[in-house]
Structure formats: C-alpha cells, structure tokens
PDB file of N, CA, C, O and CB in Angstrom:
ATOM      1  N   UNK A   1       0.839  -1.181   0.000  1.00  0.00           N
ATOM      2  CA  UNK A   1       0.000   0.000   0.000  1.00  0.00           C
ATOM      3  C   UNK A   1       0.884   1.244   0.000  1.00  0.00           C
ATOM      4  O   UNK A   1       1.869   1.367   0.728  1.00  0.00           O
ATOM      5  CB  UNK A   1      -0.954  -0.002   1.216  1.00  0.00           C
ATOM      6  N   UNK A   2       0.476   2.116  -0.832  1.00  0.00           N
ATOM      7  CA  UNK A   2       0.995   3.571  -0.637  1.00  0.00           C
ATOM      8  C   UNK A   2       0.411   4.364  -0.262  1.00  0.00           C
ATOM      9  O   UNK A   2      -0.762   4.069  -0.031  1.00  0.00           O
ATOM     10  CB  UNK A   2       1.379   4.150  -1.464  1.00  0.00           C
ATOM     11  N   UNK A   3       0.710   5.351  -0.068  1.00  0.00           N
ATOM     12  CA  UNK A   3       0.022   6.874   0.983  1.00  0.00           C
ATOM     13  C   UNK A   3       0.522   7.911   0.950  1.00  0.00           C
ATOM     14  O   UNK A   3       1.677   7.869   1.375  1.00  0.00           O
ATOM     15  CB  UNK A   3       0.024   6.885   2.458  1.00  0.00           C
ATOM     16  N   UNK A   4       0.199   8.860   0.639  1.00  0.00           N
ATOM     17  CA  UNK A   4       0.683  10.399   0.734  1.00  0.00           C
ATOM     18  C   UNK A   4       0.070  11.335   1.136  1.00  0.00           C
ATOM     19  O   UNK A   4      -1.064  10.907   1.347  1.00  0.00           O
ATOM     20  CB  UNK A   4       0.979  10.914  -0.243  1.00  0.00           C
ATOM     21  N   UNK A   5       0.126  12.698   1.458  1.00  0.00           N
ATOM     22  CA  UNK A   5      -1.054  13.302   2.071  1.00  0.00           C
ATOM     23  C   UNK A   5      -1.019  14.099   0.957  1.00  0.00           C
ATOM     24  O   UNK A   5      -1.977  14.870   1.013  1.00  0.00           O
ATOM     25  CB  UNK A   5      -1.066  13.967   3.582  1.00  0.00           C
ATOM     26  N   UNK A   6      -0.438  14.252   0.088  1.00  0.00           N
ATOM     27  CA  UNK A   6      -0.715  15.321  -1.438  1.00  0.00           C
ATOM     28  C   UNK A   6      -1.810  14.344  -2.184  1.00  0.00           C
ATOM     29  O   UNK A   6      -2.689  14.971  -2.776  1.00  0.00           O
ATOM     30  CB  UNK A   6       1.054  15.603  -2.742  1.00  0.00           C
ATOM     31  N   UNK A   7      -1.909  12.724  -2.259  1.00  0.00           N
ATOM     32  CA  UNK A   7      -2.749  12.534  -2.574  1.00  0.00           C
ATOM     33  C   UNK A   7      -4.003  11.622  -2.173  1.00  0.00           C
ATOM     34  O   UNK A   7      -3.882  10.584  -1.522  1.00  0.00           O
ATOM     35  CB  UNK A   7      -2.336  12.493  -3.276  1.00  0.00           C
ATOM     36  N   UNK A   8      -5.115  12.087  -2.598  1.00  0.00           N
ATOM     37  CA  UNK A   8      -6.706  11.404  -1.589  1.00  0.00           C
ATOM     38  C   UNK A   8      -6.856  11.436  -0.233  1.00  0.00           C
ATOM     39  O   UNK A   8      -7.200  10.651   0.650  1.00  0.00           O
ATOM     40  CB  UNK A   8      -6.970   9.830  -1.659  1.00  0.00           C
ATOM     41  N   UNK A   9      -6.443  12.750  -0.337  1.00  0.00           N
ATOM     42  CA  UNK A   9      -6.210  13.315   1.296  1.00  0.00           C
ATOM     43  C   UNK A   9      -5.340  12.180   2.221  1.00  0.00           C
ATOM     44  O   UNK A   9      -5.680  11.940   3.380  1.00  0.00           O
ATOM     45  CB  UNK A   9      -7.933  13.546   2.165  1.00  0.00           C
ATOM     46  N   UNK A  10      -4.606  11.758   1.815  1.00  0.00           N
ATOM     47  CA  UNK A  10      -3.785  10.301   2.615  1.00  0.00           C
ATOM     48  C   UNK A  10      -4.203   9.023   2.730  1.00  0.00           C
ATOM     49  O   UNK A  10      -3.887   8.162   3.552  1.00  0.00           O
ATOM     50  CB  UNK A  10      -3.592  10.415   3.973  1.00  0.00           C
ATOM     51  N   UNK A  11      -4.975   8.992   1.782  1.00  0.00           N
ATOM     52  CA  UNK A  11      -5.504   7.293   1.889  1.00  0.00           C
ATOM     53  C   UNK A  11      -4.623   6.730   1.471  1.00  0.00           C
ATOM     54  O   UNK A  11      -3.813   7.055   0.603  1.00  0.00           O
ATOM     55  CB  UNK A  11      -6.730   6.705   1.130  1.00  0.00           C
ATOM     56  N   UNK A  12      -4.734   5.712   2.150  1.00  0.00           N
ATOM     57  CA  UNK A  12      -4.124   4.362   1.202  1.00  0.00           C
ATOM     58  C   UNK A  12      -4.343   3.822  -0.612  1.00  0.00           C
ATOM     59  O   UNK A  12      -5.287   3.550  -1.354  1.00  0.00           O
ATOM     60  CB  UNK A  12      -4.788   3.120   2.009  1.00  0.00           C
ATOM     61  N   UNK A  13      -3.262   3.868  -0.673  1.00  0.00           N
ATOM     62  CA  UNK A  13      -3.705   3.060  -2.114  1.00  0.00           C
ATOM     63  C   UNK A  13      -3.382   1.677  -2.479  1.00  0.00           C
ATOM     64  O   UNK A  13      -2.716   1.079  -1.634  1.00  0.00           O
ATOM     65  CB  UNK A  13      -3.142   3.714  -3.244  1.00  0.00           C
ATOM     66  N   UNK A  14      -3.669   1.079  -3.452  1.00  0.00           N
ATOM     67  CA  UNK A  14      -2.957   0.020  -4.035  1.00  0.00           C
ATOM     68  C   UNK A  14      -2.453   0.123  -5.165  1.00  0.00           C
ATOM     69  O   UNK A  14      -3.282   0.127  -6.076  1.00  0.00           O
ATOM     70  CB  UNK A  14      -3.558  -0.935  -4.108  1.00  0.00           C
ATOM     71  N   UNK A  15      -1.039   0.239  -5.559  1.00  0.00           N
ATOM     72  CA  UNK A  15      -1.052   0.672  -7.464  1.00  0.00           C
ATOM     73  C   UNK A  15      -1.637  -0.578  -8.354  1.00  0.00           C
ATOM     74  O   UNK A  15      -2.188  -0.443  -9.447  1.00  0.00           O
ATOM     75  CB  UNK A  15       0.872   0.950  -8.223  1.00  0.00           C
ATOM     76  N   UNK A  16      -1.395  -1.915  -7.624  1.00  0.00           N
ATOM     77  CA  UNK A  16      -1.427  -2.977  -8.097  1.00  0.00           C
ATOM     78  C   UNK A  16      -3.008  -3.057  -8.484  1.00  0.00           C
ATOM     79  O   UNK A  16      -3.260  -3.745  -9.473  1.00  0.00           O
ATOM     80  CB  UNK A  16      -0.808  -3.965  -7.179  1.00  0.00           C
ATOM     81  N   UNK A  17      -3.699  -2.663  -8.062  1.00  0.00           N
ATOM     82  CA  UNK A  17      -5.099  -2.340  -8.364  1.00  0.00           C
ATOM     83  C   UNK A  17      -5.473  -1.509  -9.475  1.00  0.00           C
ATOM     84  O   UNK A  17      -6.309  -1.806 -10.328  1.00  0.00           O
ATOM     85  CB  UNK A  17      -5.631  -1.765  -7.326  1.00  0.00           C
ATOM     86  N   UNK A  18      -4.583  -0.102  -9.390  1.00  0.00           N
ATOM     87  CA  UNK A  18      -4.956   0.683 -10.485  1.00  0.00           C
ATOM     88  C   UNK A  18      -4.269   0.685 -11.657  1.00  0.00           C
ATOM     89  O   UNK A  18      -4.598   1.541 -12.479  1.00  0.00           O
ATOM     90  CB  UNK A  18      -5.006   1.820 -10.159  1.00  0.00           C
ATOM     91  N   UNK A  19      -3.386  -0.074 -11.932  1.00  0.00           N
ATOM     92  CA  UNK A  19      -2.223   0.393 -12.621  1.00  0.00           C
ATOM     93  C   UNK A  19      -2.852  -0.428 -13.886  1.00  0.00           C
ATOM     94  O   UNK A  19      -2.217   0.078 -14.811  1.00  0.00           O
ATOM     95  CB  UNK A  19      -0.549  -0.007 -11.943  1.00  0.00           C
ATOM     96  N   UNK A  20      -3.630  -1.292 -14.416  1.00  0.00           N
ATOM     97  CA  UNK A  20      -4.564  -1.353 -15.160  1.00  0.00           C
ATOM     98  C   UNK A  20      -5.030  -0.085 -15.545  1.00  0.00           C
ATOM     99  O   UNK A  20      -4.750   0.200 -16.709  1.00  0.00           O
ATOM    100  CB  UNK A  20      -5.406  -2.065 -14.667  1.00  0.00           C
ATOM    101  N   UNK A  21      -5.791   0.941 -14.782  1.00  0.00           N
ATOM    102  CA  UNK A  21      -6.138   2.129 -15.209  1.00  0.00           C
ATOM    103  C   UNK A  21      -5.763   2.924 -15.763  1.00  0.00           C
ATOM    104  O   UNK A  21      -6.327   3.708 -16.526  1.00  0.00           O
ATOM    105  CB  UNK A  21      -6.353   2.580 -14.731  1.00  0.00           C
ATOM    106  N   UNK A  22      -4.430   2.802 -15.356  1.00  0.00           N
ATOM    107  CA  UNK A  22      -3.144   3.526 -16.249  1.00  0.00           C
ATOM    108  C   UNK A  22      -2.713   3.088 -17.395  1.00  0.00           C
ATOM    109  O   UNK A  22      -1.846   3.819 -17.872  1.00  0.00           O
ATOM    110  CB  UNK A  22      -1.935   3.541 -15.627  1.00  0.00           C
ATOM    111  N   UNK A  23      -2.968   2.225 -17.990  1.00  0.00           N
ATOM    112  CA  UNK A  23      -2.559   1.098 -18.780  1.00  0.00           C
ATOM    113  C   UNK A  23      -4.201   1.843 -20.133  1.00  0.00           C
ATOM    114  O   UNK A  23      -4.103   2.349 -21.251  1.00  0.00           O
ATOM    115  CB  UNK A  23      -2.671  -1.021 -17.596  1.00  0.00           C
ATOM    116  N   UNK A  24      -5.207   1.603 -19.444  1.00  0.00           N
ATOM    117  CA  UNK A  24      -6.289   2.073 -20.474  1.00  0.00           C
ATOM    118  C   UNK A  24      -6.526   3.454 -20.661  1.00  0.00           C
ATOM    119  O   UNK A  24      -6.996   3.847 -21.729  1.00  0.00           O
ATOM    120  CB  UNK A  24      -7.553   1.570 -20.151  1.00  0.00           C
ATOM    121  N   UNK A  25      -6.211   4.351 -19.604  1.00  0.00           N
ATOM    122  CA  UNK A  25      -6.197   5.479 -19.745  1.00  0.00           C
ATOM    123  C   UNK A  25      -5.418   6.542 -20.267  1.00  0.00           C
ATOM    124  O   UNK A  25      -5.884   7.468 -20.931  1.00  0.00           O
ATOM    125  CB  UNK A  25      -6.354   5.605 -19.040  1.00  0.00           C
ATOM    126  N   UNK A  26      -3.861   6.355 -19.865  1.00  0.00           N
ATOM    127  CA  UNK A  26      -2.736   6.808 -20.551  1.00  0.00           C
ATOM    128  C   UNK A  26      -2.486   6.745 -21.863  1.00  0.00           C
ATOM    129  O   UNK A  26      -2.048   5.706 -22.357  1.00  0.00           O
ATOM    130  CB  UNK A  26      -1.860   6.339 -20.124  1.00  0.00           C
ATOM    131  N   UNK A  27      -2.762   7.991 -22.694  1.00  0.00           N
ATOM    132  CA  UNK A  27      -2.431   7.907 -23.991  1.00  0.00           C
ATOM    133  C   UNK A  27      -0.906   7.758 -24.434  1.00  0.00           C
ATOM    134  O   UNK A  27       0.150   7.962 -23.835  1.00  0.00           O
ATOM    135  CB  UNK A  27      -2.977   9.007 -24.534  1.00  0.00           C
ATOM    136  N   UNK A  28      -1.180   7.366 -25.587  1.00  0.00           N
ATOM    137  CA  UNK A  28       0.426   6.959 -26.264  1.00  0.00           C
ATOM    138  C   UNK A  28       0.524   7.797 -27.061  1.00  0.00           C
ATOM    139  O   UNK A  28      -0.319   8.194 -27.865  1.00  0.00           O
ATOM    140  CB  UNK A  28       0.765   5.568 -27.025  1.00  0.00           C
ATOM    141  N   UNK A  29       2.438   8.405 -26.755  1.00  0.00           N
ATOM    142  CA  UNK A  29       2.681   9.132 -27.603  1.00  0.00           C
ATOM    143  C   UNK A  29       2.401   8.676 -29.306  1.00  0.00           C
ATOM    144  O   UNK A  29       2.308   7.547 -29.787  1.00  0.00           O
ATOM    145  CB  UNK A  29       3.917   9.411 -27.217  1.00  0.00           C
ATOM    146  N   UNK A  30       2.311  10.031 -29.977  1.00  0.00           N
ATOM    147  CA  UNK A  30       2.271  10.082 -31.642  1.00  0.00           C
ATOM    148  C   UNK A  30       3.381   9.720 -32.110  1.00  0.00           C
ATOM    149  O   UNK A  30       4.431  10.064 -31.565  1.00  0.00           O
ATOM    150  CB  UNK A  30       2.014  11.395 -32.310  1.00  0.00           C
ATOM    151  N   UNK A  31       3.350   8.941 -33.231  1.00  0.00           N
ATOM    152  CA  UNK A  31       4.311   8.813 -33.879  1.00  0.00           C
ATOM    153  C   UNK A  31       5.376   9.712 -34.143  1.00  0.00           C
ATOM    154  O   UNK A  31       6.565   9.488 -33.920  1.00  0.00           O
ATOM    155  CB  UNK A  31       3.921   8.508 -34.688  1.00  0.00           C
ATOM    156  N   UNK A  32       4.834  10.849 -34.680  1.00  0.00           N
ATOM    157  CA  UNK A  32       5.879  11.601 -34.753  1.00  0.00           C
ATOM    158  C   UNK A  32       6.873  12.092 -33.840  1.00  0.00           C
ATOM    159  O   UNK A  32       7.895  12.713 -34.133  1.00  0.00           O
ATOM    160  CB  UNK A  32       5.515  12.360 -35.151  1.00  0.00           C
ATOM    161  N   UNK A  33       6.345  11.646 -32.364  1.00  0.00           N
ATOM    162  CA  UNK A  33       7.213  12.022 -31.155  1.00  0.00           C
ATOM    163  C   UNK A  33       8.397  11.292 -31.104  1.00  0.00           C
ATOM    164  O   UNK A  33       9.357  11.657 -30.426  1.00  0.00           O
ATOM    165  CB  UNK A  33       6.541  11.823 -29.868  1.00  0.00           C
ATOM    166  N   UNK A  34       8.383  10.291 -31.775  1.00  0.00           N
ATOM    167  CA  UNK A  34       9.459   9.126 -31.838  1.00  0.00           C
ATOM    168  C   UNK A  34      10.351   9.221 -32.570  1.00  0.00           C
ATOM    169  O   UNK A  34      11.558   9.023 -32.426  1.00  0.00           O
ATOM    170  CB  UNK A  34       9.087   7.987 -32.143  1.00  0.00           C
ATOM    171  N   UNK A  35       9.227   9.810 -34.117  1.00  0.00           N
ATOM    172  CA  UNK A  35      10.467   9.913 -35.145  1.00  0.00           C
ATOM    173  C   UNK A  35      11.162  11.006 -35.246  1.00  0.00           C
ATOM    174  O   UNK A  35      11.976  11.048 -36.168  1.00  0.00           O
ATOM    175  CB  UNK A  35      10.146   9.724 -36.423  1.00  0.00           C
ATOM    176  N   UNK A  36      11.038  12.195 -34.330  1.00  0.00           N
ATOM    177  CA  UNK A  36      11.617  13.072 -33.680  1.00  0.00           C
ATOM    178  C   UNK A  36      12.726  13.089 -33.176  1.00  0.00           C
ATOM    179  O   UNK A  36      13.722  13.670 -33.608  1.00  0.00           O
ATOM    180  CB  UNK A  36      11.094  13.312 -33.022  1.00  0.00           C
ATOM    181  N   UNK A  37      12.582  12.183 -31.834  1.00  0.00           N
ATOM    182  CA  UNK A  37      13.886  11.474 -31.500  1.00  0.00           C
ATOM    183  C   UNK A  37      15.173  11.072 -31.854  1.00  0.00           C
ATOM    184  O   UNK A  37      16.346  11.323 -31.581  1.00  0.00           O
ATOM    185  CB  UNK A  37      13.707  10.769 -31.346  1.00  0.00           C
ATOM    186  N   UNK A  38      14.025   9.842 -33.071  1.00  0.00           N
ATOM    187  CA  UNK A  38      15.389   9.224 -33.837  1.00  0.00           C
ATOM    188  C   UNK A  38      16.090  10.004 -34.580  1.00  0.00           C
ATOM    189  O   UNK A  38      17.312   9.884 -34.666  1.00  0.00           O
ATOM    190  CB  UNK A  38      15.168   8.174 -34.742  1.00  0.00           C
ATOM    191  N   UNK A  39      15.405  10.912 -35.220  1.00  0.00           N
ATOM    192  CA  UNK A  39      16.007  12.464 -36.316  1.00  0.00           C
ATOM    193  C   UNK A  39      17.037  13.218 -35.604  1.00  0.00           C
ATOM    194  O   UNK A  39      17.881  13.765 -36.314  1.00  0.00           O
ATOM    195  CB  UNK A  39      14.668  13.844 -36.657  1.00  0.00           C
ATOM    196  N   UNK A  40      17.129  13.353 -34.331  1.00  0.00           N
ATOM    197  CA  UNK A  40      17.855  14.311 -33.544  1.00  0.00           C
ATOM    198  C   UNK A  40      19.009  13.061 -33.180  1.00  0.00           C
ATOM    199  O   UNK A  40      19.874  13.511 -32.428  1.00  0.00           O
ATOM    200  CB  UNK A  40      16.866  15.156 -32.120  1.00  0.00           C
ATOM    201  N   UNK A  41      19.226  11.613 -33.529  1.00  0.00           N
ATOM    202  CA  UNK A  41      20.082  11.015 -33.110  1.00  0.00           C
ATOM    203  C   UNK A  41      19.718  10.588 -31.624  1.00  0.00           C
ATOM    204  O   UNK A  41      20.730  10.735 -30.939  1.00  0.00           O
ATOM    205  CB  UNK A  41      21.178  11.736 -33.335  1.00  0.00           C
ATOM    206  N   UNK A  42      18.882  10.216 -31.028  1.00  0.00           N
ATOM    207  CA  UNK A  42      18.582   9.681 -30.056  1.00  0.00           C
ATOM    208  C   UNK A  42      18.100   8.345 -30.087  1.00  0.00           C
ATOM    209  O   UNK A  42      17.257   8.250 -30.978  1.00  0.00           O
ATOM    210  CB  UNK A  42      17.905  10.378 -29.571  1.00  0.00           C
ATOM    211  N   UNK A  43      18.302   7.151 -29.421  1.00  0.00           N
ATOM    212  CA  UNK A  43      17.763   5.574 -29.170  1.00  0.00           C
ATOM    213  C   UNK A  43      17.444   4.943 -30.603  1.00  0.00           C
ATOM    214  O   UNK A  43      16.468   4.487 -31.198  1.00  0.00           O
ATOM    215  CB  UNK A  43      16.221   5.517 -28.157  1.00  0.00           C
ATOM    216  N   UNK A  44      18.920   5.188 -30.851  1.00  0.00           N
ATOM    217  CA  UNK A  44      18.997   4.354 -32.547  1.00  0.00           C
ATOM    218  C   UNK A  44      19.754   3.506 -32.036  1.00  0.00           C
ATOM    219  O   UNK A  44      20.343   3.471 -30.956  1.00  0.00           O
ATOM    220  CB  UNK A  44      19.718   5.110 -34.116  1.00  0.00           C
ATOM    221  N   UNK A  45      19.662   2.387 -33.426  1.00  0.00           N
ATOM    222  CA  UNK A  45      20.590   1.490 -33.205  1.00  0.00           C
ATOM    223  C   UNK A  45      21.670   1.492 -33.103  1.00  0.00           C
ATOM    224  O   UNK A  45      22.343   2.260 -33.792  1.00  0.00           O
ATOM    225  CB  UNK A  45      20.588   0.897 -33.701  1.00  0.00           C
ATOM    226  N   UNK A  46      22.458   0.315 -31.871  1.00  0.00           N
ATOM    227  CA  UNK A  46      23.734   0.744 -31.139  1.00  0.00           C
ATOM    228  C   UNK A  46      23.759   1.248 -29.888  1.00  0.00           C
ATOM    229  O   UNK A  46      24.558   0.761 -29.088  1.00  0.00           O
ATOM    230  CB  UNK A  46      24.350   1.634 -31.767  1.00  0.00           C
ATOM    231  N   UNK A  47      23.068   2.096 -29.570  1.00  0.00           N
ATOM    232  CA  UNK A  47      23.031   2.981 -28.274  1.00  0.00           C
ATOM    233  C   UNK A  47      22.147   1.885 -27.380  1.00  0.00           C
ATOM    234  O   UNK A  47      21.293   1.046 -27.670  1.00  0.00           O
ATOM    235  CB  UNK A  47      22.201   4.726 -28.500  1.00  0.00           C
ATOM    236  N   UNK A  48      22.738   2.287 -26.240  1.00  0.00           N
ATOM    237  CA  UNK A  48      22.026   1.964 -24.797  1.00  0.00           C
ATOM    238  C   UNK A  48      21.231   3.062 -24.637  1.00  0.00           C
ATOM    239  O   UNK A  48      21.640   4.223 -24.657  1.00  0.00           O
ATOM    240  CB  UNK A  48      23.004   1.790 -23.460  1.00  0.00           C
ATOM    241  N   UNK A  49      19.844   2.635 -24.443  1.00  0.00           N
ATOM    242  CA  UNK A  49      18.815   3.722 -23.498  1.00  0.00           C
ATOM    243  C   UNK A  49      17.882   3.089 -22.419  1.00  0.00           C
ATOM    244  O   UNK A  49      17.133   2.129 -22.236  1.00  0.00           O
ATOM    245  CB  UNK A  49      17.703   4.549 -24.516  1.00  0.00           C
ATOM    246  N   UNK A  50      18.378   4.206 -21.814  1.00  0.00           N
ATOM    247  CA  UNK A  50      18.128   3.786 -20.033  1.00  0.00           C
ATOM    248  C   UNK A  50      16.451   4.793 -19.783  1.00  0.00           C
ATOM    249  O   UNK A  50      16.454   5.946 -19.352  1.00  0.00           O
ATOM    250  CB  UNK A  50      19.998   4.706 -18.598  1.00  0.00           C
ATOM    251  N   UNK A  51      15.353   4.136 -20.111  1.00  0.00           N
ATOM    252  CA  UNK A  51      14.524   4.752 -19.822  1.00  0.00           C
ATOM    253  C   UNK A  51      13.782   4.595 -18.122  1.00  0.00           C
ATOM    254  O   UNK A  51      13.439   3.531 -17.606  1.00  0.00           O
ATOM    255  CB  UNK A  51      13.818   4.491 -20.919  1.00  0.00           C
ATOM    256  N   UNK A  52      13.676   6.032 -17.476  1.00  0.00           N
ATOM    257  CA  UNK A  52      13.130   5.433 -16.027  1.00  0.00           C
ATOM    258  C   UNK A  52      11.901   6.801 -15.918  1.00  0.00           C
ATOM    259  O   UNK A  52      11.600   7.936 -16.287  1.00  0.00           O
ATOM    260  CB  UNK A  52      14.678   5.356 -14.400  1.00  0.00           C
ATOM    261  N   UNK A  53      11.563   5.714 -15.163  1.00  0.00           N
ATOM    262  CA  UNK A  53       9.858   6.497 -13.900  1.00  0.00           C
ATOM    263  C   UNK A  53       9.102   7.345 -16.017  1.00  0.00           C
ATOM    264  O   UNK A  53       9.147   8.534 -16.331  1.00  0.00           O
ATOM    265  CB  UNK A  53      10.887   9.142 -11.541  1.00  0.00           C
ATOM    266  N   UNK A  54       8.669   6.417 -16.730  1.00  0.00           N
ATOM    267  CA  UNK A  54       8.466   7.178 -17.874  1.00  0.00           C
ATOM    268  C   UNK A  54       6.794   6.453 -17.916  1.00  0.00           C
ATOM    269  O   UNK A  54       6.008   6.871 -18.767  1.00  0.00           O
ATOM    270  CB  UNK A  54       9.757   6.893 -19.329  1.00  0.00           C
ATOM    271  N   UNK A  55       6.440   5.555 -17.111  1.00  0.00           N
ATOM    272  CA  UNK A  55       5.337   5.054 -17.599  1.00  0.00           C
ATOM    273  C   UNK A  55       5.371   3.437 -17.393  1.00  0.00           C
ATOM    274  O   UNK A  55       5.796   2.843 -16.402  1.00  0.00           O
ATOM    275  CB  UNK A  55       5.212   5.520 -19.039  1.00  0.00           C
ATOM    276  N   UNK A  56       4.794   2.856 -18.622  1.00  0.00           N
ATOM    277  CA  UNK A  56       4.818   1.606 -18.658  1.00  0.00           C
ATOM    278  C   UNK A  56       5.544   0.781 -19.206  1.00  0.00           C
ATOM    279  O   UNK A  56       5.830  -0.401 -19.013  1.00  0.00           O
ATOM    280  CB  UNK A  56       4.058   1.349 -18.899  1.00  0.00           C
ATOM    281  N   UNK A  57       5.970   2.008 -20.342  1.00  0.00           N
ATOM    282  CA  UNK A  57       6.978   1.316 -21.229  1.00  0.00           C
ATOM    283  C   UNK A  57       6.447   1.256 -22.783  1.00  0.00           C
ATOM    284  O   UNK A  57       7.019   1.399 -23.863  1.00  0.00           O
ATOM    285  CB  UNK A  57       7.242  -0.231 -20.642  1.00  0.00           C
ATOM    286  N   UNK A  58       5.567   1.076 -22.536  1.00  0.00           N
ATOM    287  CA  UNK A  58       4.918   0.484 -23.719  1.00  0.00           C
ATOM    288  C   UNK A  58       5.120   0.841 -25.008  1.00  0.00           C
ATOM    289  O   UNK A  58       5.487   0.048 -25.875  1.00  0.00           O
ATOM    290  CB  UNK A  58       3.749   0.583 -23.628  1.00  0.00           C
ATOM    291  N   UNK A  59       4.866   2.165 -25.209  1.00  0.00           N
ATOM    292  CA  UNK A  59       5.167   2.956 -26.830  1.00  0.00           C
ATOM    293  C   UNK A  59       6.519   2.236 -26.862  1.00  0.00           C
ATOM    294  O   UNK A  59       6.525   1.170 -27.477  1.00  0.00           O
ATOM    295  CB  UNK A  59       5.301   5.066 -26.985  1.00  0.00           C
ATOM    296  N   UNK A  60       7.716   2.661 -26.275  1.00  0.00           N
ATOM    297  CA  UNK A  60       8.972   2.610 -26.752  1.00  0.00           C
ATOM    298  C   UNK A  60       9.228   0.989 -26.885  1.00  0.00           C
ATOM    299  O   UNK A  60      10.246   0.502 -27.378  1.00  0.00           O
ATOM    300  CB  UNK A  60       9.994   3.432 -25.771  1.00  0.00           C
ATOM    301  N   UNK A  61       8.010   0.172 -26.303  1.00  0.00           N
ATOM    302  CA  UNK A  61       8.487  -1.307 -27.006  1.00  0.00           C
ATOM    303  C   UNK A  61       7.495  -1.347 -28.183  1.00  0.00           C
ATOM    304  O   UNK A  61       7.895  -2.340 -28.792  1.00  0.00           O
ATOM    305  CB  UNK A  61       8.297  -2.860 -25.903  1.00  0.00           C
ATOM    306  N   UNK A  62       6.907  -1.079 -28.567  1.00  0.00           N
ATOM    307  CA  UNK A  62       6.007  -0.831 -29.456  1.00  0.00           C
ATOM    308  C   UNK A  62       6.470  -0.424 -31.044  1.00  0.00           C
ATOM    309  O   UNK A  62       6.378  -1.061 -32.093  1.00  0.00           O
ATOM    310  CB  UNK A  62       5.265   0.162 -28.822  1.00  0.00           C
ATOM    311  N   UNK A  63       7.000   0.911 -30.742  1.00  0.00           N
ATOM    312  CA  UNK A  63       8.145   1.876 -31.584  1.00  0.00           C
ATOM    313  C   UNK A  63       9.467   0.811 -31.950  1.00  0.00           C
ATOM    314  O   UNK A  63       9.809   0.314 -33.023  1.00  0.00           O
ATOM    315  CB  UNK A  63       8.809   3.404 -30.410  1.00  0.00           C
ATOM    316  N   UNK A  64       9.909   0.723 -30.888  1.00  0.00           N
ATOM    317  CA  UNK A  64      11.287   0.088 -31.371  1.00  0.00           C
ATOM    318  C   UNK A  64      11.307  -1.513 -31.386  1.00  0.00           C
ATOM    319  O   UNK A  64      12.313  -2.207 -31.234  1.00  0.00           O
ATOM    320  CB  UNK A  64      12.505   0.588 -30.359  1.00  0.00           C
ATOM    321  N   UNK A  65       9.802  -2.030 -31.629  1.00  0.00           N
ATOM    322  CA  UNK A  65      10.145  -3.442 -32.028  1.00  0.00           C
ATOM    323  C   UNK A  65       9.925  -4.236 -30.921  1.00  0.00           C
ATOM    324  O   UNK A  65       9.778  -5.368 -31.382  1.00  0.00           O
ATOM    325  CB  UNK A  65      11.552  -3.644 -32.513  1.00  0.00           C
ATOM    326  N   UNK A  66       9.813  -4.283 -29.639  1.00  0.00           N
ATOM    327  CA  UNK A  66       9.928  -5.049 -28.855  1.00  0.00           C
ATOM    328  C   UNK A  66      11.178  -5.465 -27.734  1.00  0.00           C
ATOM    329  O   UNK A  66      11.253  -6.157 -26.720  1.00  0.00           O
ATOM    330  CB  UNK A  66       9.628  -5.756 -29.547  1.00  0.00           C
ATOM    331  N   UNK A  67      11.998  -4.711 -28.456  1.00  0.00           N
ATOM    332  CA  UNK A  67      13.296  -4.677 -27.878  1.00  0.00           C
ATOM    333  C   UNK A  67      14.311  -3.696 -27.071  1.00  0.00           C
ATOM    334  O   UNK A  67      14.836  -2.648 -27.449  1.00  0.00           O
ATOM    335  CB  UNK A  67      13.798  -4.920 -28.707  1.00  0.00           C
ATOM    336  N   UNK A  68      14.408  -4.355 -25.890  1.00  0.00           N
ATOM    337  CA  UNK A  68      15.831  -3.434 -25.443  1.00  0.00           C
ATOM    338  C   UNK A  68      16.682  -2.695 -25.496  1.00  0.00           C
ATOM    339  O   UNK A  68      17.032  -1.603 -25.047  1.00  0.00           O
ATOM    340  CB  UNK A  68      16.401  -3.576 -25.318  1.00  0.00           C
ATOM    341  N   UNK A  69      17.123  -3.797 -26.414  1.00  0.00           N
ATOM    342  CA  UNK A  69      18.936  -3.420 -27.467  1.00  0.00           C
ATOM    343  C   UNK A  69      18.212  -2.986 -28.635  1.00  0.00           C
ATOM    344  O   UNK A  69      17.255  -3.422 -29.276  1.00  0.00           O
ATOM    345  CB  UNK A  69      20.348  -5.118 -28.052  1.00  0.00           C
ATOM    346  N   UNK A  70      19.263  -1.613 -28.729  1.00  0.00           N
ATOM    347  CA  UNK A  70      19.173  -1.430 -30.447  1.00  0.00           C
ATOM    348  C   UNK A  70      20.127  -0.959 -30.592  1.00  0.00           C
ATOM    349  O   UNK A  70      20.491  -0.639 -31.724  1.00  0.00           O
ATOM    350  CB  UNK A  70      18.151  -0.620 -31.218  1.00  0.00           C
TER     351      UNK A  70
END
C-alpha cells in the first residue's frame, strides 16, 4: 500500500489495483514524437537507453520493435 497526504487526502492506495487504469487510460505518444527522437540522433541502433519512472513502457516497445537493445 501507498500513501501520501498530497494525494486522496492520505488514503491508502494500491497501485497494483490501479495500474490497469493507467494502462487504459494513458495515452500513447504520436508517432511523430518518436520519429523526432530518432532524427535528432537519439535511441537508434547501437546505443544503450536507459529509460526510467516514464510510464509503462509500452510505446517505446512498441516503436522500437519489442526490444531493449538497439
């Protein structure tokens, strides 16, 4: 359980409960946000990218194939 007093006035939560919610609710970036990226030389192939606290993950396995390494 988590708790904060910034949020639901300090209730308890469960993420494990909501995080489904997040999952249907959270939109995914546009394509073009990606191919943005790669244009500027960012998380092309070769490079290590260390993505954190960004979400679920999902677009960027989505975008880049399924994979880790590129």
């Amino acid at each position: 359980m988590i708790s904060s007093k910034d949020i639901d006035n300090g209730q308890a939560f469960d993420w494990g409960k909501t995080s489904g919610d997040y999952a249907v609710y959270r939109d995914l970036y546009p394509e073009e946000f990606y191919q943005k990226i790669v244009s500027i030389g960012l998380c092309v192939r070769g490079q290590s990218v260390l993505d954190l606290g960004t979400g679920t993950g999902y677009g960027y396995f989505i975008y880049f194939g399924g994979s880790g390494r590129h």
